[in-house]
Every structure is written in C-alpha cells, then in structure tokens.
N, C-alpha and C positions, 0 to 999 in steps of 0.2 A: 431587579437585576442591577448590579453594579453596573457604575459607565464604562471602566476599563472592559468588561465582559462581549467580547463578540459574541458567542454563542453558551446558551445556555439550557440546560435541558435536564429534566427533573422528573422521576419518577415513571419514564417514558416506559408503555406496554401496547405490545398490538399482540393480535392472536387472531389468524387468517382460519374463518369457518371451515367445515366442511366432516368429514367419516373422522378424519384423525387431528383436526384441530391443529395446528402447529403454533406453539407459544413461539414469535419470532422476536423479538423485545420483552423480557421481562424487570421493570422497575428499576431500569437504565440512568443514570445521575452521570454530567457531565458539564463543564467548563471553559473554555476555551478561551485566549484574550488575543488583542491582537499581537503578531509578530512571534504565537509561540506555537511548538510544532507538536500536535498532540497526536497520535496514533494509536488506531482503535483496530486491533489485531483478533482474527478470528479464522476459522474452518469456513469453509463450503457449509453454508448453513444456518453459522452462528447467529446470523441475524443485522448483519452490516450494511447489506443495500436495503432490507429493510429500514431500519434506520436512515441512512443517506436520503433517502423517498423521503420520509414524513419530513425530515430539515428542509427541504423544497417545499414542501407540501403539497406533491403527487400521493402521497396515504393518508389518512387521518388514524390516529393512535385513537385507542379504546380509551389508556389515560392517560394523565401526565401530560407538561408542558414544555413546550420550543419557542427560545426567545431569542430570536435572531438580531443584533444591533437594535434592539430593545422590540423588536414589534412581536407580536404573538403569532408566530406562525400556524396554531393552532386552528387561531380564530380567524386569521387573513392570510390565506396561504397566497393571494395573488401577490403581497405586497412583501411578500418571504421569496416567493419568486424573482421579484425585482430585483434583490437585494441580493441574490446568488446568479452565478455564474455557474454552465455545468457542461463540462465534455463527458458524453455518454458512453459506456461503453461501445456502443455502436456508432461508427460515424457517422457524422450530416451528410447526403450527399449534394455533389456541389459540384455537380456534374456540369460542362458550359461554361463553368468557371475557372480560371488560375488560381491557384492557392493566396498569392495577393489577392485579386480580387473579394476573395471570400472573405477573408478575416477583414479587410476595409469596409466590408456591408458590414459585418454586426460588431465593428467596433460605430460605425456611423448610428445602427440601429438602438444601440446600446446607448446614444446619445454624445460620444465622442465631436469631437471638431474636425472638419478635413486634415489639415495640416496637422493634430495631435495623432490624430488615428494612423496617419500615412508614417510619421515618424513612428510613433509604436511599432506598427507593422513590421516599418524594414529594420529596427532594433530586435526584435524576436526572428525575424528571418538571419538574420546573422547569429545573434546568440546559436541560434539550434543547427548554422550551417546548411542551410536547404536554400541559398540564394540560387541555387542551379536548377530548380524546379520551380523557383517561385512564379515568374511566367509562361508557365506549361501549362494546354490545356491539361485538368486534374484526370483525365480519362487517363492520361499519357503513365503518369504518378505513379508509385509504386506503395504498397499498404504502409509503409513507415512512414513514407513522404505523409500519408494521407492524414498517419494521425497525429503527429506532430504538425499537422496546419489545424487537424480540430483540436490540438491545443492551445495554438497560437488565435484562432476564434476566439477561444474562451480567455484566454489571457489579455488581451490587447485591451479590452476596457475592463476589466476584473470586479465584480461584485464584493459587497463585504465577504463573504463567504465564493472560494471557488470548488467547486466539487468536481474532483477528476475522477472515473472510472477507468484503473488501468491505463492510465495512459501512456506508460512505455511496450504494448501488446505492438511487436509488427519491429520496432524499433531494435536499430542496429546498435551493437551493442558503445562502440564511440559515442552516437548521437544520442542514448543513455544517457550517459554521464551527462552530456549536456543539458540535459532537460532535469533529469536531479539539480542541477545547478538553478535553471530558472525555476522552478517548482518554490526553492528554498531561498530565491529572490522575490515571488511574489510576498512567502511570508513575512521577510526582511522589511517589506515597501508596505507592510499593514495590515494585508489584505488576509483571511481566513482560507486557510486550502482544506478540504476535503482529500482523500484521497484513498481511493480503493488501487490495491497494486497485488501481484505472487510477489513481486522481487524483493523477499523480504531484507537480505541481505545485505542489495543495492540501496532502497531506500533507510537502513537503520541510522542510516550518516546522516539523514535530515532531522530525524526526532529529537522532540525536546522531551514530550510525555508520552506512555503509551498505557492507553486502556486494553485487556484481554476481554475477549467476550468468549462463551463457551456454554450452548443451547441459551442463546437470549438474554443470559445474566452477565453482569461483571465480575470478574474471576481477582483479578489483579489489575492493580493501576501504580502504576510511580514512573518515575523516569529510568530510563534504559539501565544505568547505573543503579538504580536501589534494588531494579527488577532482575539483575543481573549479579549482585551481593552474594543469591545465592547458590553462584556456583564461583566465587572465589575461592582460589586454589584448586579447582577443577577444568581440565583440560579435555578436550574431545580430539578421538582416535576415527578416522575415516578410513576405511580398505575399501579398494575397486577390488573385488574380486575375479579371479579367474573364472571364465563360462565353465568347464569341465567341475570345478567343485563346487562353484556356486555356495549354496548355503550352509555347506559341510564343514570349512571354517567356525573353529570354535572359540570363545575370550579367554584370554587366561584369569588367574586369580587378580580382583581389584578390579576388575572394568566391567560396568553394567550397560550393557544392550541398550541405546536409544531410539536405532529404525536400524530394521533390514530389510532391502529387498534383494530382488534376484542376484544381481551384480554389484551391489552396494551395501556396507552395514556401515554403522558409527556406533561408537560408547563413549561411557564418561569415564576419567581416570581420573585420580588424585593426583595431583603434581610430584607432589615425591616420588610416587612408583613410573614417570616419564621417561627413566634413562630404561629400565625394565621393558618396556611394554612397544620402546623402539628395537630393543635390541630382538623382543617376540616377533613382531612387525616385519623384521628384517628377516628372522629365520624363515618364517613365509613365505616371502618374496624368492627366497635363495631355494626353499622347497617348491617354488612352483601353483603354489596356492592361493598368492595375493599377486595383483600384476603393481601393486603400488600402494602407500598408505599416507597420511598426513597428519601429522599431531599438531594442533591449533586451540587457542583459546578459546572457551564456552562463548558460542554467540545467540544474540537473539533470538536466533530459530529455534536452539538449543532451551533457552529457557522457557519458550512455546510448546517447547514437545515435552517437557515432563509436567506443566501445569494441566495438559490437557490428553497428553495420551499419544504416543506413535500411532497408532490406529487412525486418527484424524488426519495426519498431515498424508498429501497424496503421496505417490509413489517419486514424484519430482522434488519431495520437499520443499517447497513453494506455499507456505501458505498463504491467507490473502491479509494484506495489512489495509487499514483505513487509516488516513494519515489528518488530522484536524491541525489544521497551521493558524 
C-alpha cells in the first residue's frame, strides 16, 4: 500500500450463510488518502455497513484485503480498531453523565492529555452550539443533543479513520449544517471519516469521490462532477401533487418519469424544452392538479436513481450515503 494511502481495500467479498445466502460485498476495490472525501452511496441493502464492519474488524470477509494506515485489518482487527474512531448508529449511553463529561472520558481514554482533551471538547461544543447542554445531566438532553455529543465522543481524539453512522439522525436542521461543517473539518485536519448518512442532498457539499454500490458490487465511481456529466443539459421537474388527483397527473411530451409517489413525482427534462414544461407546470397549478412545482438542476440523488432504479430509493427519497474522507 502506498504511504499516501489511509485506507485500502481490494477485492473485498462477504456472503452471510443461511436458506437464501445474501452476497453483501461483492469484489469491492477502494482507496482513500488522507484529507479526501470519498462517498460510497447505496440502497437499504447494498451492502455499506456491511462493509463499514469488516473496516473495524467487527466481520471477517470470506476474501479480499483491508489496509488501514498500513496495518492488515484482516489479520489484526484489534489493532484496525485502535486506529478507528466510530459513532454508532445507536448511542452510547452515558447516563450520570453531562455531555462534557463524557466526551472528556474517551478523549482521555483514547489517550489524549487533560488540558488537549478539555480544549477539544469545549472547541467542538461550540463549533456544534450545544454549550447550553453541555453541563446537563444527559437524562435531561434531548435525541439531537444526544447525538451530536456521540459525535463529539468520537471526534475529540479522532482515529486515522472515523466512521460515523448517521450521524445527523435526531439533529435539527441548523445544528446540520454545523456538523457538515465539522464532519469536513475532520477531513481537512487528516483524519479519514467513514460515513453512513439518508441526507443525501445535505451531505453531497462535503464529497470529493463517490463510489455506488448496488447488491454488493460497484456500480460507478468518479467524483460527483464526472458522475454527474451525465446528465448535463438535463434538468429535473418536481410536482407536489394535489391529494384529490394524486397520481392522475400525467408528463407531457420530453420528460421521463424518475419517482412517483402518492403526493410527489419528479422527471427529467432536457434543458431546451424548460420554458415548455414551466409554462405545462403552471397550467396545472392554475387547473387545480399540482399545488406547486420546481424546476432544478440534475442532482446526486438524481444520478442514483437512474443507475439503480426508482424502485430502490424509499418513498423519502433518502437514500443512504457512505461518505470515506
């Protein structure tokens, strides 16, 4: 493995026993260095926490190798542990304690110094704005407080690699933004982030690369911009639909269907036919059939959902990103 190389993973396959066997990695190849923001985008399924597991080395892959800051996480998952930081989807609980308190035990645990740890701390208590909680017992705390201190846990002495699950889940939508921001300061400062997230949207501003996965394989990889080439000159059409007609609404000629659901569809249009397809848009609106529409450039989501199928992404349109920084 090159030195530049924080994470490296090569031909990576697991396949969980059982009646129906699930291939959840299949022959997976991936790169990462420090300070670059790699995002490994996929469905409910695709096979991304699995993945994220064997980078810790909580699974062992059937085959294929994980080289974490050169060590073989493979062969010494304890010492691949060391080496990673991880907010879990589920919080720690840290009950009895203040959200200070907590994240100063495992930045101390983590081998930190009094005085660097205590400075970290109240740096990330203020980055994310939660100094108004931070000396509250955590019983007191509310689910965003909660998880925005298990990231500041994992942030405050940061592993070569940090793996976040979700960790805007609970978080208001201000105190977001904020944490996108530290998210994309750890990367800045070296460190490898992990990241499982729905928001695809929110997070696309932090990527540098994004891998697709799609049943266990790699579908597509380039950065947002190459991944995104192919829908230049293509614009997407969003209607809220009116409850009474719901799915009755039909496209006119040029725009192809990319999700409907009950109250919601989008398509793709060609940019020239744009003044067209507002002025359609509009007559809708005026007939009582659309309560509103939005014409916007092709985004991220957008090029997720014709690599892999409307049928995959849930009815939120959320699907889940894995973000490697």
């Amino acid at each position: 493995m090159e030195p530049s190389i924080v994470l490296s993973i090569r031909g990576l396959s697991k396949r969980y026993p059982g009646r129906r066997g699930v291939q959840a990695n299949d022959g997976i190849d991936l790169d990462v260095l420090p300070g670059q923001v790699v995002g490994l985008l996929g469905h409910n399924g695709a096979g991304k926490t699995t993945l994220v597991n064997q980078v810790v080395g909580l699974v062992r892959p059937d085959a294929g190798s994980i080289r974490l800051a050169g060590v073989d996480a493979v062969a010494d998952p304890d010492a691949a542990r060391r080496l990673a930081s991880i907010q879990a989807q589920a919080n720690v609980p840290i009950t009895g304690l203040t959200p200070r308190t907590a994240i100063q035990l495992v930045g101390r645990i983590r081998g930190g110094s009094r005085r660097e740890v205590a400075a970290r701390t109240q740096g990330l208590i203020e980055a994310l704005d939660i100094g108004s909680w931070a000396d509250m017992p955590s019983q007191k705390i509310s689910g965003g407080i909660a998880r925005l201190t298990a990231f500041c846990m994992t942030a405050v002495v940061p592993g070569r690699i940090v793996v976040l699950d979700e960790p805007t889940n609970d978080v208001d939508p201000v105190r977001r933004r904020l944490l996108w921001d530290a998210i994309r300061t750890l990367a800045d400062d070296g460190a490898g982030v992990l990241l499982v997230t729905h928001n695809v949207r929110e997070a696309e501003r932090v990527v540098d690369h994004l891998v697709i996965l799609d049943q266990g394989k790699v579908i597509a990889a380039d950065t947002p911009a190459g991944l995104a080439s192919s829908t230049r000159g293509v614009l997407t059409v969003e209607l809220d639909l009116v409850p009474s007609v719901g799915g009755g609404v039909g496209w006119p000629p040029g725009v192809t269907e990319t999700t409907r659901e009950r109250l919601r569809a989008a398509g793709a249009v060609p940019a020239e036919q744009a003044a067209d397809v507002v002025r359609w848009a509009q007559g809708q609106v005026d007939a009582g059939a659309v309560e509103r529409y939005a014409l916007t450039a092709a985004s991220l989501e957008d090029v997720y959902v014709r690599l892999v199928g409307s049928d995959r992404v849930p009815a939120a349109a959320d699907v889940e990103l894995a973000v490697v920084a």
